[in-house]
C-alpha positions as CSV (number, residue, x, y, z in Angstrom):
1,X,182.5,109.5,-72.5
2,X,184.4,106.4,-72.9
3,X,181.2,104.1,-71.5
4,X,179.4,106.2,-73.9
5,X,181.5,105.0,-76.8
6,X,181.4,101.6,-75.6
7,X,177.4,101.6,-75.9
8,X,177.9,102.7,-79.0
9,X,180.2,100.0,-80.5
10,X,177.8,97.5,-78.0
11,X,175.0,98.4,-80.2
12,X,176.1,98.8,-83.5
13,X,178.0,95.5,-83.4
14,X,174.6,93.6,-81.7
15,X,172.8,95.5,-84.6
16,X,174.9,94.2,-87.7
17,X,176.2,90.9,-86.4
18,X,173.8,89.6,-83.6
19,X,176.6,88.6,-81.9
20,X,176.2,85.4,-79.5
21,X,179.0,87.1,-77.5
22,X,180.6,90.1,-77.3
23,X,183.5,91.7,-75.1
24,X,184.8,95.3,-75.3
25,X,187.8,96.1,-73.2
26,X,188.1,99.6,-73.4
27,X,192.6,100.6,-73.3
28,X,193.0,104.3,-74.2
29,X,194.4,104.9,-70.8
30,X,197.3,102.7,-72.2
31,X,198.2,105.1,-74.9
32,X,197.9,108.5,-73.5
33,X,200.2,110.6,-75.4
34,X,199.9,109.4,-78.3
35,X,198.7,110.8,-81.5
36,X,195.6,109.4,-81.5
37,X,194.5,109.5,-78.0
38,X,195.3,113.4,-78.2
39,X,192.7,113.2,-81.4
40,X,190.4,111.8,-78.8
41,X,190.3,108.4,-80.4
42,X,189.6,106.0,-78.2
43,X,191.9,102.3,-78.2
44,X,189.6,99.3,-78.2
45,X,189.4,95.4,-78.0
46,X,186.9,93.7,-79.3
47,X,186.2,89.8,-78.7
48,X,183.0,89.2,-80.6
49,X,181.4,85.4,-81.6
50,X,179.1,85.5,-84.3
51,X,177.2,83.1,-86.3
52,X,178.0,85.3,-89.3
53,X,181.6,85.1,-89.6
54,X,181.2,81.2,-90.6
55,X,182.9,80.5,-93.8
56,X,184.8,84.1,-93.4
57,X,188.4,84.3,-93.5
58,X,189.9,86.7,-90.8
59,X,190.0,89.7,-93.3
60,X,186.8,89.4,-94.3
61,X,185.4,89.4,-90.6
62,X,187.2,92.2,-89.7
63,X,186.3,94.4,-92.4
64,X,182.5,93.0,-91.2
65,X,183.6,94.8,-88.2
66,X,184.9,97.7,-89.3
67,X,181.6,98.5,-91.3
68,X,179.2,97.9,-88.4
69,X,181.4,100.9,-86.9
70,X,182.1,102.8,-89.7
71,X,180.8,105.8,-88.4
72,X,182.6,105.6,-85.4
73,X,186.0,105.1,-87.5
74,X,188.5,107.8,-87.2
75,X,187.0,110.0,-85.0
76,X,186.0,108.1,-81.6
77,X,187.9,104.9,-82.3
78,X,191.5,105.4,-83.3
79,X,192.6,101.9,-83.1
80,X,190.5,98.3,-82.9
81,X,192.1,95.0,-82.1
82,X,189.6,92.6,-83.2
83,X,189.1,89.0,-82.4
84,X,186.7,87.7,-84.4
85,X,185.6,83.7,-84.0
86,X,182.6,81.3,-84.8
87,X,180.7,79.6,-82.1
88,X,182.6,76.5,-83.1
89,X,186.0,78.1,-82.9
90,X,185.7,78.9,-79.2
């Protein structure tokens, strides 16, 4: 299930951002017990470097984030650390 959800936060994020790189690092196992892993929300990082976020502030690229996975929000992902950068920026 959990490379399931990957794939899915793989492709909505290549779909909305065509990112030129993108990491997911998948740490539920780190929060078992916790409210949100007994929901069966997943715990995610995302490292993603997009052409699009130039000229964002970080708010603004996460909430980019957030809406390329809003259907996923809440019920398979409870909790996203994102880093978000420009090409330039790395």
């Amino acid at each position: 299930m959990t490379n399931d959800r990957i794939s899915r936060i793989e492709q909505q994020l290549k779909q909305s951002l065509n990112p030129e790189s993108l990491d997911i690092l998948d740490e539920s196992h780190l929060h078992a017990g916790h409210a949100g892993a007994k929901s069966g929300g997943g715990h995610f990082v995302v490292t993603i470097v997009a052409e699009q976020f130039h000229g964002k502030n970080l708010i603004q690229r996460h909430r980019m984030v957030y809406a390329a996975l809003q259907d996923m929000m809440q019920k398979e992902i409870h909790a996203l650390n994102i880093k978000a950068y420009t090409p330039d920026e790395i």
